[in-house]
C-alpha positions in Angstrom: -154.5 -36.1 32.9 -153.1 -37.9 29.4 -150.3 -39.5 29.5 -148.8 -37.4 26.6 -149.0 -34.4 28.7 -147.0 -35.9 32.0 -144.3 -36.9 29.7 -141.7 -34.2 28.9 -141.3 -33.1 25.0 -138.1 -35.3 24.8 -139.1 -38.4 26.6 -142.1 -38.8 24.4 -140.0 -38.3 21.1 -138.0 -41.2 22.7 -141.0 -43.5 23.5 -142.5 -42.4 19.8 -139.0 -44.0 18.3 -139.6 -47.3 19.9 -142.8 -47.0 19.2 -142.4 -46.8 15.7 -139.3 -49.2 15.0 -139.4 -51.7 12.7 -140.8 -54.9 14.6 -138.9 -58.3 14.5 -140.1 -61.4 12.6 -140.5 -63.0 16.3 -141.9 -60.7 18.3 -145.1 -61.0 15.9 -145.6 -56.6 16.1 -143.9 -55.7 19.2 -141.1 -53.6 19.2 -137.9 -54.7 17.5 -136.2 -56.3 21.0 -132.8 -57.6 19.7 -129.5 -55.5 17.8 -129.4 -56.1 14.1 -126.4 -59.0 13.4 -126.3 -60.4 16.7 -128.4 -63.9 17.7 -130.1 -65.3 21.0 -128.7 -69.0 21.2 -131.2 -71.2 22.6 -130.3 -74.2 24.5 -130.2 -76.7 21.4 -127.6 -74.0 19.6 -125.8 -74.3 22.4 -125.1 -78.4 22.6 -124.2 -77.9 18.6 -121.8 -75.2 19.2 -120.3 -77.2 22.0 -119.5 -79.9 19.9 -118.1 -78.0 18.0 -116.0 -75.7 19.9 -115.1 -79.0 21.5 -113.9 -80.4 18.4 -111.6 -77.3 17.5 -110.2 -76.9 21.4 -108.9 -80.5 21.8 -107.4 -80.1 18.4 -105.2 -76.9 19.7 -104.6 -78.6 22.8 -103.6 -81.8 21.0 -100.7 -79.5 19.1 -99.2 -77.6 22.6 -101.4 -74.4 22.7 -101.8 -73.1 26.3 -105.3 -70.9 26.4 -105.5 -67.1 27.1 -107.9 -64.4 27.3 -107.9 -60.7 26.6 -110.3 -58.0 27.2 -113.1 -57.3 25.5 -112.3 -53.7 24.7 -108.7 -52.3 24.0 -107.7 -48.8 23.5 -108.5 -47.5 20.9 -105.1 -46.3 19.4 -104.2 -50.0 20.1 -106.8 -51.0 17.2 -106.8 -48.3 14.6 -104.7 -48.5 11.8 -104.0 -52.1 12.4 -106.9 -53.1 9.9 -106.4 -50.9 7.0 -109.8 -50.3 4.9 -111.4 -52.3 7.6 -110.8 -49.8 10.3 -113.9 -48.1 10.0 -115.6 -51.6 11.1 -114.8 -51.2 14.5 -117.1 -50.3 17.3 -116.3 -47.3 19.2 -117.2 -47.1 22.9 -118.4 -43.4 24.5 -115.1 -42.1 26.5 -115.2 -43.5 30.1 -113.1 -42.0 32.9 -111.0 -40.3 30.1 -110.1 -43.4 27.5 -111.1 -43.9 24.3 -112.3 -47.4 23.9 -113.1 -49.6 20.7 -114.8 -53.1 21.1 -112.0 -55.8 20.0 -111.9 -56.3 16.4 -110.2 -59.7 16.6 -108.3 -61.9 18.4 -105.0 -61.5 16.5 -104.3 -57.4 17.8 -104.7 -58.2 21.4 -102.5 -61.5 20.8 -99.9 -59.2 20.1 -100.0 -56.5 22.5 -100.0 -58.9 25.4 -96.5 -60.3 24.1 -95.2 -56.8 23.4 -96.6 -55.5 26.8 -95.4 -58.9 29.3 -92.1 -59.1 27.0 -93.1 -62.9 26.0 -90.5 -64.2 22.7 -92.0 -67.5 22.7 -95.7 -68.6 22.9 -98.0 -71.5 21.3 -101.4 -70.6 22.0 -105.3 -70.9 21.6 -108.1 -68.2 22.2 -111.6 -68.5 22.3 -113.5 -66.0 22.3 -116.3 -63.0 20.6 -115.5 -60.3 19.0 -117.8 -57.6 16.9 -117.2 -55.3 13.8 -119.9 -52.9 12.6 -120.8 -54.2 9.1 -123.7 -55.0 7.3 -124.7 -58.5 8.6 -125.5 -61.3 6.0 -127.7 -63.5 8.7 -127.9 -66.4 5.7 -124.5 -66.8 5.5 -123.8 -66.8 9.0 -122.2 -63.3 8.7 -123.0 -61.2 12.4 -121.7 -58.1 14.1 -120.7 -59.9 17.3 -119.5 -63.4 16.6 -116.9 -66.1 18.4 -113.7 -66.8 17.0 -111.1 -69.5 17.6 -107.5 -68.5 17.2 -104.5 -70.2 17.2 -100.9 -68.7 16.9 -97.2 -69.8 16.8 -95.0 -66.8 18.3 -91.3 -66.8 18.3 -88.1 -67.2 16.0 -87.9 -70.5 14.6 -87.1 -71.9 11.1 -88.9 -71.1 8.5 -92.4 -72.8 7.2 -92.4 -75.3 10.4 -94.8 -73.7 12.0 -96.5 -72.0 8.8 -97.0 -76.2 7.5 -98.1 -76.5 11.3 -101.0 -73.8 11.3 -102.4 -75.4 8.1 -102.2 -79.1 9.5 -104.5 -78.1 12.1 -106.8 -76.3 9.6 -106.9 -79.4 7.8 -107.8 -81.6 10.8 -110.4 -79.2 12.3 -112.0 -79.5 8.7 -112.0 -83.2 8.4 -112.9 -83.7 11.7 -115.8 -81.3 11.5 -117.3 -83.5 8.3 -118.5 -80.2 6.5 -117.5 -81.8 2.8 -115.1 -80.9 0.7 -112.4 -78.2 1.0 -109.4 -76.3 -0.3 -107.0 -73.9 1.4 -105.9 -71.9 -0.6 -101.8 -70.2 -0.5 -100.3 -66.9 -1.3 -97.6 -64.9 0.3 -97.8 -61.0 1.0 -94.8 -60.2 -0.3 -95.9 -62.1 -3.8 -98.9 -60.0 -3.7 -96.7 -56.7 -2.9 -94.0 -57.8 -5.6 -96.9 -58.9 -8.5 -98.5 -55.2 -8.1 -94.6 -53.5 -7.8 -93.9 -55.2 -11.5 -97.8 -54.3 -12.5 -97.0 -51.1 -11.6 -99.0 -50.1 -9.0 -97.7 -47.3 -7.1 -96.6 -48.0 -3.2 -98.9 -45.5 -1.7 -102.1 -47.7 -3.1 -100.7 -51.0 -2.0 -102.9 -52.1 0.7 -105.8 -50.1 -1.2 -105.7 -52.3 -4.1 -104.6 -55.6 -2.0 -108.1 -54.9 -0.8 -110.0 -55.0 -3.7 -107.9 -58.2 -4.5 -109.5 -59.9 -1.4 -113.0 -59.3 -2.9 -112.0 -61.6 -5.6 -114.2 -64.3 -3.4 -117.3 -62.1 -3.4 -117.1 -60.2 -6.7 -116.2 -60.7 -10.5 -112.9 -60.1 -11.8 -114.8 -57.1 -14.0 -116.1 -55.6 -10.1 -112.6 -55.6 -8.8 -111.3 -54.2 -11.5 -113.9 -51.3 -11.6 -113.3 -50.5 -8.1 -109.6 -50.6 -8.9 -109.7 -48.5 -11.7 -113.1 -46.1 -11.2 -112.9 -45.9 -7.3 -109.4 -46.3 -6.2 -107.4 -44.3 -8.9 -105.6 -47.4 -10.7 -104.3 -47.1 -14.4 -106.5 -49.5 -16.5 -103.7 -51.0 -18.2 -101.5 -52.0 -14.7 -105.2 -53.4 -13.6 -105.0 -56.1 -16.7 -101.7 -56.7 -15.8 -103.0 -57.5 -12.2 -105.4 -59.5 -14.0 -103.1 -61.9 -16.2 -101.9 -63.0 -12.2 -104.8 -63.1 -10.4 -106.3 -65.9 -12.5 -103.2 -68.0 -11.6 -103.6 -71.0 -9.4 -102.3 -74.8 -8.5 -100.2 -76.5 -7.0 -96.1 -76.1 -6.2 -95.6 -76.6 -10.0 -97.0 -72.7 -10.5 -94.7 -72.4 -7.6 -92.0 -73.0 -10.0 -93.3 -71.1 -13.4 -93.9 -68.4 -11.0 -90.2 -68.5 -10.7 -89.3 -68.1 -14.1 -92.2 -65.5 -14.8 -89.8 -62.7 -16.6 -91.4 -60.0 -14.6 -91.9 -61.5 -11.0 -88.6 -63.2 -11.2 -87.3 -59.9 -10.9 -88.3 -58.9 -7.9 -86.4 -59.6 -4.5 -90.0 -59.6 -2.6 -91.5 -61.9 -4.7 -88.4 -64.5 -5.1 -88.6 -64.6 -1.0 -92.0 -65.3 -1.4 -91.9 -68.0 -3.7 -88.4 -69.7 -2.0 -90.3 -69.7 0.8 -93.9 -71.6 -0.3 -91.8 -74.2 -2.3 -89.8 -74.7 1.2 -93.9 -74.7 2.7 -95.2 -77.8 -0.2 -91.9 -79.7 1.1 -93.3 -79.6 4.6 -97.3 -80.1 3.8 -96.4 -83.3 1.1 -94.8 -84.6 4.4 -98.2 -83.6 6.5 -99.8 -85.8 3.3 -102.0 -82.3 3.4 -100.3 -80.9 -0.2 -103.5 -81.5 -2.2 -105.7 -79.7 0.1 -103.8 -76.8 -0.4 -103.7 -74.7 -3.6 -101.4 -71.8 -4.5 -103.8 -69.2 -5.5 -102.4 -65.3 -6.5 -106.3 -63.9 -6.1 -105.3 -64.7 -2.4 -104.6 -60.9 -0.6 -106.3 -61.0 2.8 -106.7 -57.3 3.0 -105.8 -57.1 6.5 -102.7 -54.6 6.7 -100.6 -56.7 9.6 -99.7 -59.7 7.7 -96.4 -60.1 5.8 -95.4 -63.3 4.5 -97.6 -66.8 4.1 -101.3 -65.8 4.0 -104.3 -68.4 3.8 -107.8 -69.0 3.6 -110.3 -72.3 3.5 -113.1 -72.5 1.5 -116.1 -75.7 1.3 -116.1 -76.7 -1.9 -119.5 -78.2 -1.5 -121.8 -78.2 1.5 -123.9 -81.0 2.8 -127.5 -80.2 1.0 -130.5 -82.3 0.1 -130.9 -82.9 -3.7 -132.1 -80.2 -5.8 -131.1 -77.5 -3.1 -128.4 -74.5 -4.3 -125.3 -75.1 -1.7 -124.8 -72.6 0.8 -122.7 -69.9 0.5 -120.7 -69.0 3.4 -117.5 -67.9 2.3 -113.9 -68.9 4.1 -114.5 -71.2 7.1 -111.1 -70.4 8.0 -107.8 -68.2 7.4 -104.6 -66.8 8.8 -100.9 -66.0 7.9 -98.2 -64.7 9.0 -97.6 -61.4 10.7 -94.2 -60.7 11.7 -94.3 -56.9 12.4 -97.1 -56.4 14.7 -95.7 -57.3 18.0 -92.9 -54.6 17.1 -95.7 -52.1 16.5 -96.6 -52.4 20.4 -92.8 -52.4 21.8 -91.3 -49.2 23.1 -88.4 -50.1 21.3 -90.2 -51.5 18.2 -88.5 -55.4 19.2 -90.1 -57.4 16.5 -91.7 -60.9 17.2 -92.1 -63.2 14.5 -96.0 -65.0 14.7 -98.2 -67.1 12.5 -101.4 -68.4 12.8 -105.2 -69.0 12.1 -108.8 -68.3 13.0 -111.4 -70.8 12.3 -115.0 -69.2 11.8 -116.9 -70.7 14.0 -120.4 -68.8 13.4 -120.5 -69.9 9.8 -119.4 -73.8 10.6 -122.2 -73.2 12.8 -125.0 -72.3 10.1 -124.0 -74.7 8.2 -124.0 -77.5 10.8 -127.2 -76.1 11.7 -128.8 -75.9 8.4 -127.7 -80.0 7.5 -129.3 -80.9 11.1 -132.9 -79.3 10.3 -132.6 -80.9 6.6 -132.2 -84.1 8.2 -134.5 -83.0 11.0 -132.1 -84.3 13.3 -133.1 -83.9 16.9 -130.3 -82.3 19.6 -130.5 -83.3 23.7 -130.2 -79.8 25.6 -129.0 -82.0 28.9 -127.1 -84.6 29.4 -128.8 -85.9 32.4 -128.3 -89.6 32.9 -131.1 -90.6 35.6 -134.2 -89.8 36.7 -135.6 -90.5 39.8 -139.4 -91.0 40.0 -142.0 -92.6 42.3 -145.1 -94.2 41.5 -147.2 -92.9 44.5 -147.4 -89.9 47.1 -145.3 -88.5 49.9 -142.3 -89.9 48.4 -140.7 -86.5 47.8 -138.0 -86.9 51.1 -137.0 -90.7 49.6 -136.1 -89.0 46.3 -134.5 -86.5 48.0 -132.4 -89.3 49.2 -131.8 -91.1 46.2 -130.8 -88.4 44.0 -128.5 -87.2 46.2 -127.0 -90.6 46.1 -126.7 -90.0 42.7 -125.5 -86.5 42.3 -122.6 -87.6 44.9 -121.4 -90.1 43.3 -120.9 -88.4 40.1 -123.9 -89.1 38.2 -126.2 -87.0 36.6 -129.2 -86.8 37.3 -133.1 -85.2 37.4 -136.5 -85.3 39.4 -139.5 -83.5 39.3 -139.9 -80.8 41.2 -143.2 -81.7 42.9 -144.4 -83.7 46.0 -146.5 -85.8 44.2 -146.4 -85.7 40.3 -147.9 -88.6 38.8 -145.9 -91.5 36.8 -146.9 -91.2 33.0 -146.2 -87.4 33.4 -142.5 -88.5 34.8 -141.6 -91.5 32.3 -143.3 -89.0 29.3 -140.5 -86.2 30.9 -138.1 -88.7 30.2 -139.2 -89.4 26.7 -139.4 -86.3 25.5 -135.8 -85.2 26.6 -133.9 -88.3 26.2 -132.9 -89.5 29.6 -131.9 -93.5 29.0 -132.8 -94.2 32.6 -135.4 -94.3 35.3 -135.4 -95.4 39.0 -138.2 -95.9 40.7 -138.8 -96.2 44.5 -142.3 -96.9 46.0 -144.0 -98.4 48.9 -142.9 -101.8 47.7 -139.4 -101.3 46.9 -138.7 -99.2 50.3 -140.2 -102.1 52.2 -137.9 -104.7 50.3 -135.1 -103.0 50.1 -134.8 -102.5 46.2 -134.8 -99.7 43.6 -136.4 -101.1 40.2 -134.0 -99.6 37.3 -135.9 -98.8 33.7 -134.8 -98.3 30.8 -136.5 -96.0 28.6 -136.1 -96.9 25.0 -137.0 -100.6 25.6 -139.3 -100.2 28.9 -137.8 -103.2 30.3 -137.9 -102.9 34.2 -135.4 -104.8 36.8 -135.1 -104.6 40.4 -131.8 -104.7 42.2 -130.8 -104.0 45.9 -130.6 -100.8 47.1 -127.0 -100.9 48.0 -125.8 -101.8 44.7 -127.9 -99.3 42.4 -124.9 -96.9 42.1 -122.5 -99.4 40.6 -125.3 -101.1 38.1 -126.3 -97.5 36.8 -122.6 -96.9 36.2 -122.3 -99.9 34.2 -125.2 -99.8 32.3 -124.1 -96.1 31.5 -120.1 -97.2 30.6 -121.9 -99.9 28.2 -124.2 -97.5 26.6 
């Protein structure tokens, strides 16, 4: 009997789907096998993003963050309206044993439930971990729908700017230490934006609507923004210009000061609070020697709706390339603020915890890291094994046995073929190919003399040594390497 006639009618319609999806680039026609804006990372992805991830831990660690974890999911009243426009990004999961669940959205949210829900006033801590938001993917600017974030946050009353100068120290250092070229953070403050659109005239209840077409000012023309302001979002054309005059407004703590004496801002309480408090933040970054790293920028909005006071965001000013290439475009590399209300949103009695801090984007340091590497064609070990144990003739598998278990117990790492008699040039190409710096060897010769011979693989250079001391030479060759 054919096969279309032992399937039912909707079965089929099911198998006809996959049959006719679009295939991946990879898969070379079969059917498309992987979710669009997610990524497989292969074991040489892996040592890269280690490095990194390394890199950005021990500098949270080195300030006094403790690590946490949260769930991957949340409820899903816990995540809506937290994100204002963005909202609608988040990934909805089918109800399960009667909750409505959304895939986490970010880091920051669950940050603050956790202190509203265990009562915690004071907290200094870093997260690692993925999260996913349904938007179109830009793969070439490593842009994805499920993607790893970094976080670091201050939580608790304390003076003001400490911790703010704090947050963007660390940005700084994770920057530099990464090597990715030259970059700027730029500064604003949420209640400058609020104030500049209150004297623009913008009326309360479009607010966060407009603040988000502000934060597209990195993507889109001034001309864009103000078309969506204006054509999409309602905005009189004339308060949009006046949005415009600011907008274009950026330097150092000097526009700190004309701000100050701008005839309209200056009369706004928002605004003034704003501004006292970013001059009091250049005092504290000069003293970091970060201040001309950092740029006071009034495009600045991050259209997130839970921050209220110092916001930020990093951008590469130029990206390792080779000559003749366009740099890559990836956007901010890093951003954060502060966001003293949400913790209060989570609190039965709405007790408020003040909290700044930062998120370093990880998946596009990673493109870009990635992308310098294969320029250079730059090659990456997937193991980090030390030693390899071979043998030059056969029946010697229960002798390596032995040795490598020496090895393995003493703290060293190391590898061996996994057959009984594999020949030689096949072993010492193994090692070759994936980098190990050392070889022992036992044979015939050396088990009747009491002897391991010890190579090393870049020069080929062979020495023998006795058998009871190969444990200390391997771990001085390997502290002198």
């Amino acid at each position: 009997m054919p096969l279309l006639r032992l399937l039912p009618r909707r079965a089929w319609a099911a198998l006809l789907s996959q049959l006719l999806r679009p295939p991946c680039a990879s898969c070379a026609g079969a059917v498309r096998c992987q979710s669009q804006g997610t990524r497989d990372l292969s074991p040489q992805h892996m040592v890269v993003r280690e490095k990194i991830l390394d890199l950005v831990i021990s500098c949270f660690k080195r300030h006094g963050a403790k690590v946490m974890d949260t769930p991957a999911f949340e409820l899903k009243e816990i995540l809506t309206e937290k994100y204002g426009e963005d909202s609608g990004l988040m990934y909805d999961l089918k109800d399960q044993g009667g909750e409505l669940l959304s895939l986490r959205y970010d880091l920051t949210v669950p940050f603050a439930r956790y202190l509203a829900m265990n009562k915690v006033k004071k907290m200094k801590r870093y997260h690692v971990g993925k999260v996913w938001r349904r938007e179109s993917p830009t793969i070439v600017q490593g842009r994805y729908r499920e993607f790893c974030q970094c976080d670091f946050d201050i939580a608790g009353q304390f003076d003001p700017m400490i911790p703010d100068a704090e947050c963007l120290k660390i940005m700084c250092e994770i920057l530099s230490g990464l090597q990715l070229g030259d970059f700027l953070i730029k500064v604003n403050d949420r209640r400058i934006v609020d104030g500049m659109f209150a004297v623009c005239g913008v009326p309360e209840s479009k607010f966060r609507a407009i603040c988000s077409s502000i934060d597209k000012l990195d993507k889109m023309a001034w001309k864009d923004v103000r078309h969506e302001m204006v054509a999409k979002k309602g905005l009189a054309p004339e308060v949009a210009d006046r949005i415009g005059d600011y907008v274009q407004c950026h330097g150092g703590v000097s526009l700190v000061e004309q701000m100050f004496q701008d005839p309209r801002l200056s009369q706004n309480k928002q605004a003034l609070e704003g501004l006292g408090d970013l001059k009091l933040l250049f005092e504290y970054l000069t003293l970091f020697g970060i201040a001309e790293k950092i740029s006071f920028d009034l495009s600045l909005a991050r259209g997130l709706d839970y921050y209220t006071g110092v916001i930020y965001e990093a951008v590469l000013l130029q990206t390792p390339t080779q000559a003749g290439e366009e740099p890559l475009n990836v956007g901010s590399v890093a951003a954060g603020g502060r966001y003293d209300g949400l913790v209060g949103m989570f609190d039965p009695k709405g007790h408020k915890v003040p909290c700044v801090g930062l998120s370093i984007g990880v998946e596009r340091i990673f493109y870009i890291v990635e992308q310098r590497m294969k320029t250079k064609g730059e090659k990456v070990r997937t193991t980090e094994t030390q030693v390899f144990v071979a043998t030059p003739q056969k029946n010697f598998l229960q002798e390596r046995l032995k040795l490598i278990t020496e090895l393995w117990d003493a703290g060293i790492k190391a590898e061996m073929l996994y057959k009984n008699n594999p020949k030689l040039l096949t072993q010492l190409h193994y090692c070759e190919s994936t980098g190990i710096p050392l070889v022992v060897i036992i044979g015939e010769q050396e088990l009747k003399e009491g002897v391991i011979k010890i190579r090393s693989v870049a020069s080929r250079e062979e020495v023998a040594i006795k058998r009871e001391n190969l444990v200390a030479e391997i771990q001085k060759r390997l502290s002198e390497s």
